[in-house]
Phi, psi and omega in degrees: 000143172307162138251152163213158205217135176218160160293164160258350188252311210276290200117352170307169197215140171201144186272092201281102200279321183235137182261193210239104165260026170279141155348147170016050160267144161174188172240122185293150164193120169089043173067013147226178198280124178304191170225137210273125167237168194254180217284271164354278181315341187296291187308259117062264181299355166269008188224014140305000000 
């Protein structure tokens, strides 16, 4: 299954291939940590 991830300020989205196994790592945009969204939801803010 995919992951995918969005900002909460901007609305980016990125597709997560290889995930980050460092300690308290992840991936940032606009200076926070993203959030994880499912697939549907995904689909959904691409076809605004």
């Amino acid at each position: 299954m995919d992951k995918i991830l969005v900002c909460k300020k901007c609305g980016a989205m990125v597709k997560v291939i290889v995930e980050c196994t460092c300690e308290n790592c992840g991936i940032k945009c606009c200076g926070e940590q993203m959030v994880e969204i499912s697939s549907e939801e995904a689909t959904k803010r691409l076809e605004k």
